[in-house]
C-alpha positions as CSV (number, residue, x, y, z in Angstrom):
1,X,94.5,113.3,84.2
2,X,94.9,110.1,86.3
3,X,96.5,109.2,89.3
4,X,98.9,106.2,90.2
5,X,97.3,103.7,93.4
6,X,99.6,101.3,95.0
7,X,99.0,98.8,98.0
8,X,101.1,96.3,99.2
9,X,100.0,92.5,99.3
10,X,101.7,89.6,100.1
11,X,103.5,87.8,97.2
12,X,101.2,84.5,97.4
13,X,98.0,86.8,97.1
14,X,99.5,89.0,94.3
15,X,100.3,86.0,92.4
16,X,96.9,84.7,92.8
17,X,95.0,87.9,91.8
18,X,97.2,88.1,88.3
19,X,96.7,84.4,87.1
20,X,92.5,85.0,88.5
21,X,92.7,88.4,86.3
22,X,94.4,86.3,83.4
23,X,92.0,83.5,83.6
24,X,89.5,85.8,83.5
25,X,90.6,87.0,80.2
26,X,91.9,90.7,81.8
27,X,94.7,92.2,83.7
28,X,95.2,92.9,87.4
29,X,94.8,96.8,86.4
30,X,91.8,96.2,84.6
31,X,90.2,94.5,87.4
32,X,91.0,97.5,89.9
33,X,89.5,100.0,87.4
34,X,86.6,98.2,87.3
35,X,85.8,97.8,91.2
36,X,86.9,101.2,91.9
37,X,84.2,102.3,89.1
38,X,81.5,99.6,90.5
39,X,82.5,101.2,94.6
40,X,82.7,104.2,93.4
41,X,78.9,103.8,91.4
42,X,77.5,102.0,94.3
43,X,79.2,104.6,96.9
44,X,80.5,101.8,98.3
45,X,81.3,97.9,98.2
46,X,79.1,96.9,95.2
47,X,78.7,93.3,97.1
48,X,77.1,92.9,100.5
49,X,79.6,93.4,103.2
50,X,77.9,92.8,106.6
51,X,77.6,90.7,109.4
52,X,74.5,88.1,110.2
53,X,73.3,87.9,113.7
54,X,74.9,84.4,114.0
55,X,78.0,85.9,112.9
56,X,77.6,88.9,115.1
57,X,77.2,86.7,118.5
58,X,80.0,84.7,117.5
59,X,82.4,87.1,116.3
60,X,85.9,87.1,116.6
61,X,88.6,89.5,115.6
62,X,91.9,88.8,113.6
63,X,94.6,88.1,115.0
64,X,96.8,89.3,112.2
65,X,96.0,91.3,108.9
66,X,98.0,88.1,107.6
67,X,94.8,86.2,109.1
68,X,91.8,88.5,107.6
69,X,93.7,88.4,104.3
70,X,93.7,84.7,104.2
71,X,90.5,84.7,105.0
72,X,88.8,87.1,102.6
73,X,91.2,85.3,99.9
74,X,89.3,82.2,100.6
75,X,86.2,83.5,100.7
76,X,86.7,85.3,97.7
77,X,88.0,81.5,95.8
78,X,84.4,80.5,97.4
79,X,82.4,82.9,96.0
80,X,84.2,82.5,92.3
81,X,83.7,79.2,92.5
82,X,79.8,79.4,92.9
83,X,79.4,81.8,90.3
84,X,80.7,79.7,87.8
């Protein structure tokens, strides 16, 4: 048996992840499955998610989800980028 997930994003961000998924040769499902299985396998984030000690002094929080979204989006285009 399977279960349906659904989230909400903003339309900009979900039209980003389906052309990253297609340029990646799979489909926005696919690429859920597969970090569910990897977070799920690694019992959490299977990347690093922590704070330095630089980034720790100088912390500061969002000031909207709208903000930490855009953020992690571009951090995410970042990372991509560098793997490639």
């Amino acid at each position: 048996m399977s279960i349906q997930i659904a989230t909400r994003v903003d339309d900009d961000q979900a039209a980003m992840f389906k052309e990253t998924a297609r340029r990646l040769g799979t489909t926005p499902s696919d690429v859920l499955r597969m970090f569910i299985s990897a977070f799920n396998e690694h019992r959490g984030f299977p990347y690093d998610v922590r704070l330095t000690r630089e980034t720790q002094e100088n912390a500061m929080p969002f000031d909207s989800e709208h903000e930490a979204t855009e953020y992690a989006s571009r951090l995410a285009l970042r990372l991509s980028d560098e793997t490639r």
